[in-house]
Phi, psi and omega in degrees: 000311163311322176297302167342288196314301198280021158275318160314314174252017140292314190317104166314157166274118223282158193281121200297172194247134208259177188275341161334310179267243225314316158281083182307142159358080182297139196286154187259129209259144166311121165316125179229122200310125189280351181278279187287001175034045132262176167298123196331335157319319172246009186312127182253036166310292155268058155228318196306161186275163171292315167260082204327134217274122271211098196245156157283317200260129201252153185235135182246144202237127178263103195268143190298125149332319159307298179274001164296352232219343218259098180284014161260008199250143174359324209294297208311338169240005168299321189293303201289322190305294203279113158295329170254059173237160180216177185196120186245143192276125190176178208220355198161156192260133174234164137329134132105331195286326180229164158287344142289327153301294189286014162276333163082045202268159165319094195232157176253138159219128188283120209187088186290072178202125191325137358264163174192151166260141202266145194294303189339323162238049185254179181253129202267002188257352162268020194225138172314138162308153172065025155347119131271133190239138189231138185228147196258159190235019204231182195258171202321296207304310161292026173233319196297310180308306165306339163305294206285323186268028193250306209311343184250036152252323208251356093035301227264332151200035173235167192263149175240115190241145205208166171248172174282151185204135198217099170309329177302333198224140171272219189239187169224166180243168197325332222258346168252357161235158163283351185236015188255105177277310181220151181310110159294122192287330167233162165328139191087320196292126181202180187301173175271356178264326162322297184286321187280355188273292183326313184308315175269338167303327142307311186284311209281137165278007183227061185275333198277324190293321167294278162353298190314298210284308174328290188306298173345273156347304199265300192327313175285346196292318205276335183257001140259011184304316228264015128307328155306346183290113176294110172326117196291140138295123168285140193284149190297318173302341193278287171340281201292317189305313226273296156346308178279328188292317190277352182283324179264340159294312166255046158246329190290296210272005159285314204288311192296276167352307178274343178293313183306276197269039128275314163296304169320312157297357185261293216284319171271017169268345219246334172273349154284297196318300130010265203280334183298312171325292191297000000 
C-alpha cells in the first residue's frame, strides 16, 4: 500500500488547461475600406472620382434584391460616380415606390428586347430636359421579370432603349475581357454599370468623358477581380469527350489511309497483270 501511495505523488498531475487552449481562435475579418466599402484588397478609391461626376440625365437603377446581396455587383459605384444616380431595391417598378416615378418625368429605360429603340439612335438634341434614364440591376432571367411586372407603369410614361444584344451567340467571360465580371449568357450582354456609361455617352454633351471615367472604373474592378482567379481546370467529362473525338479522328484517318494503298495496290496489281498479258 505504501508503494501504491508513493507512485500516486510520484505520477505527476496534468496541468489545468488555460484559458488560451479552451477558447478558439476567432477567425480573422477582412479589412474593409471605409470610403468605397470594399475589402482593402480591392479597394477603388483610387480610380472613383473625388467628386461625383455631375450629369443632365438623371439616373435610376432598380436592383434585384438577389443582386443587392451580390458582391460583384456594379450599382453600389455607379451610386458613388454619379451624381444624380440612386438606386432602389424592388422586384418591380409601382405607383407610390419613389417619388421620382410618380412625378411621371421624361424617362428612357434600358432593357435589349423587342421593341425597343437602339440607344445609338436618338438624338440629344430632340429629348426633353430632366431626362430620366432607368436601368434593370439583376441577372437575364430576373431583369426579364422585372420588366414584364414594371411595364404597365412605365407604359405610361417612359420609352424602352436598348444596346445590342444578339441571343443567338453566347457570352463571354472575365478570361475574354477586360470589362466582363461574371459569365454573360449572350453576346452584347454586359454589366450595369457598362450599359448606363454606353448610355450616357448618348444622352450627355459631355458623354465620351463621362464613358471614359465609368469603363475606368469597371476595368480596374474586373482586373483586380481577375488576380483572384484560379487557372480553369478541364471537367473531366470535357477531358473524355475531347478524347473520344481525337480517338475517332484517328481511326477515321487510319481507315482512310488503308483504303488509299488498298486501291493502290488493286490499279498495281491489275497493271503487272497487264504488261504479264502483253
Amino acid at each position: 500500500m505504501e508503494r501504491e501511495a508513493e507512485a500516486e505523488e510520484d505520477t505527476p498531475s496534468p496541468a489545468p488547461e488555460t484559458e488560451e487552449e479552451e477558447e478558439a481562435p476567432s477567425p480573422q475579418r477582412r479589412s474593409i475600406c471605409s470610403k468605397c466599402h470594399r475589402p482593402t484588397r480591392v479597394c477603388l478609391c483610387h480610380v472613383l472620382p473625388l467628386d461625383p461626376i455631375p450629369t443632365t440625365t438623371r439616373v435610376l437603377i432598380l436592383q434585384h434584391p438577389h443582386e443587392a446581396r451580390h458582391k460583384l455587383s456594379t450599382t453600389p459605384l455607379l451610386t458613388r460616380s454619379l451624381l444624380h444616380a440612386s438606386a432602389l431595391t424592388a422586384r418591380r417598378l409601382r405607383p407610390g415606390l419613389s417619388p421620382l416615378l410618380d412625378a411621371a418625368p421624361p424617362a428612357l429605360y434600358l432593357f435589349p428586347a423587342a421593341p425597343a429603340t437602339h440607344i445609338s439612335a436618338l438624338r440629344p438634341s430632340e429629348l426633353p430636359p430632366g431626362l430620366l434614364l432607368i436601368a434593370f440591376d439583376a441577372t437575364w432571367s430576373h431583369a426579364r421579370e422585372m420588366v414584364k411586372a414594371s411595364e404597365g407603369f412605365l407604359s405610361t410614361f417612359a420609352t424602352r432603349v436598348s444596346l445590342a444584344v444578339d441571343e443567338s451567340v453566347s457570352g463571354g467571360t472575365i478570361y475574354d475581357s477586360d470589362l466582363i465580371l461574371r459569365k454573360e449568357p449572350y453576346a452584347g450582354c454586359v454589366s450595369t454599370m457598362e450599359a448606363v456609361a454606353r448610355a450616357l455617352r448618348v444622352l450627355e454633351p459631355n458623354g465620351l468623358h463621362v464613358e471614359e471615367r465609368l469603363i475606368g472604373i469597371l476595368r480596374e474592378m474586373v482586373r483586380l477581380q481577375a488576380g483572384f482567379l484560379k487557372p480553369v481546370k478541364p471537367r473531366p467529362k470535357l477531358l473524355k469527350h475531347k478524347k473520344k473525338v481525337e480517338g475517332k479522328e484517328k481511326t477515321e484517318g487510319s481507315n482512310q489511309a488503308d483504303d488509299y494503298y488498298l486501291k493502290l495496290g488493286f490499279h498495281e496489281g491489275s497493271r503487272i497483270a497487264q504488261q504479264t498479258t502483253e
